[in-house]
N, CA, C and O of each residue as an XYZ file, in Angstrom:
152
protein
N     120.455    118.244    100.023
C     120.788    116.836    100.197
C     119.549    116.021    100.536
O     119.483    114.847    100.172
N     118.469    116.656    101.285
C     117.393    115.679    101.388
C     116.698    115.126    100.663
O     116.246    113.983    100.742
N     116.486    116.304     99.499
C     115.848    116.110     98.275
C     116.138    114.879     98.267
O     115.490    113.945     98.738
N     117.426    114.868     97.563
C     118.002    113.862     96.546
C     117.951    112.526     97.554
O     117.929    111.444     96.967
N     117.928    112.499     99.212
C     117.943    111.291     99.799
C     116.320    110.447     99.254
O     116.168    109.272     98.919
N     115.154    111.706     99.345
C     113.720    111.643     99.186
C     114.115    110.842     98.034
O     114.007    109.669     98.392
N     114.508    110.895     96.862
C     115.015    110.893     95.454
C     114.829    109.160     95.477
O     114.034    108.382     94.949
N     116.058    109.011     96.421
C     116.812    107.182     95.951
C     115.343    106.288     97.193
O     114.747    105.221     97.042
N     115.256    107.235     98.199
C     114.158    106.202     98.719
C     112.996    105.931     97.938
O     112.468    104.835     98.127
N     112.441    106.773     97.024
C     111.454    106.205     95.978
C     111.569    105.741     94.629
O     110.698    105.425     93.819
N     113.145    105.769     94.530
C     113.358    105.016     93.236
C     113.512    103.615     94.030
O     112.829    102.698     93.575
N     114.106    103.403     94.862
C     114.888    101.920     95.365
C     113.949    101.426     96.265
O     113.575    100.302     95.932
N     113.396    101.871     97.346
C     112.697    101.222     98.416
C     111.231    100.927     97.646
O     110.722     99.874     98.031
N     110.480    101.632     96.665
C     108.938    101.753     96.744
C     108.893    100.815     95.628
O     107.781    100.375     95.339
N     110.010    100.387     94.876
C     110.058     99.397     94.113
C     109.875     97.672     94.492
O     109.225     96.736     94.027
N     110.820     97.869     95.575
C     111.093     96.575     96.355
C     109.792     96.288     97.096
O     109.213     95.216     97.269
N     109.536     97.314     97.421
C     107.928     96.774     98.227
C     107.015     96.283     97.221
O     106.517     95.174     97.410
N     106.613     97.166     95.813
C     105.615     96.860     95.231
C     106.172     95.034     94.281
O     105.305     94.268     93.860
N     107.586     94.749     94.159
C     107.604     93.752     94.098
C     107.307     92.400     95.127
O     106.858     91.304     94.791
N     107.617     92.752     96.165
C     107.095     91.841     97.289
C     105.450     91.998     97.093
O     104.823     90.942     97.004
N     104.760     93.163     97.024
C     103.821     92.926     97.094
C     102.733     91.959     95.874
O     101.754     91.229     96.031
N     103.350     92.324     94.921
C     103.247     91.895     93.967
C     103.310     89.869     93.633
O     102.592     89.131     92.958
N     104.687     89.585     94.611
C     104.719     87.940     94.533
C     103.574     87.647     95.562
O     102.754     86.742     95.407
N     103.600     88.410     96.511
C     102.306     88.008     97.922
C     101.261     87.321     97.028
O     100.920     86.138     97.052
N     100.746     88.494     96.090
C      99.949     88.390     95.445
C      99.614     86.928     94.621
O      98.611     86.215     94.658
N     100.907     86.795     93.855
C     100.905     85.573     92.800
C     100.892     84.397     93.769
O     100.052     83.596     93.359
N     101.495     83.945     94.922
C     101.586     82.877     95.848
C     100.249     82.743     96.487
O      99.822     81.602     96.666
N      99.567     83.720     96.837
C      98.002     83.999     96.886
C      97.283     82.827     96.308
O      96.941     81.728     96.744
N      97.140     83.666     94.791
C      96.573     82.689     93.692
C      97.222     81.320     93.481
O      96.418     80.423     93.229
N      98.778     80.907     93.544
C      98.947     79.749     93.353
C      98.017     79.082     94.350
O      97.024     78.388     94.132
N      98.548     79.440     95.448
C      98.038     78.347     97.013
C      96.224     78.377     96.385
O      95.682     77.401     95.868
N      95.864     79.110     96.503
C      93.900     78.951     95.755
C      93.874     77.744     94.734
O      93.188     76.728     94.848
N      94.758     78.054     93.709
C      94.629     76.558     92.665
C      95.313     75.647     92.543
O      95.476     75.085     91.460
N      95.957     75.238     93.800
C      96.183     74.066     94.364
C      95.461     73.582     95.206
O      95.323     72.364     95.320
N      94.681     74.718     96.184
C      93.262     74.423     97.123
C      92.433     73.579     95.946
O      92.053     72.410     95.999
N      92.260     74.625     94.777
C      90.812     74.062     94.553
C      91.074     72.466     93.614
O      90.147     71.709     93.326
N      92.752     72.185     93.205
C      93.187     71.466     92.707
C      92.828     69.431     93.792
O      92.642     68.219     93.678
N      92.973     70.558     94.661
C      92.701     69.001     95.930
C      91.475     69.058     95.963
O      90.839     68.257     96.648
């Protein structure tokens, strides 16, 4: 049974992070070229 718990925490959780991490990212760059926009 752990396996398979190991299983859904890296299909479901490591996804959700690398998407958050991922917008961090893009809101990053927006906020920069709106800095350099002003």
């Amino acid at each position: 049974m752990s396996n398979i718990w190991k299983i859904i925490i890296v299909n479901i959780i490591i996804p959700i992070v690398i998407e958050e991490v991922i917008e961090k990212m893009r809101d990053r760059e927006f906020i920069e070229k709106m800095r350099n926009r002003i």
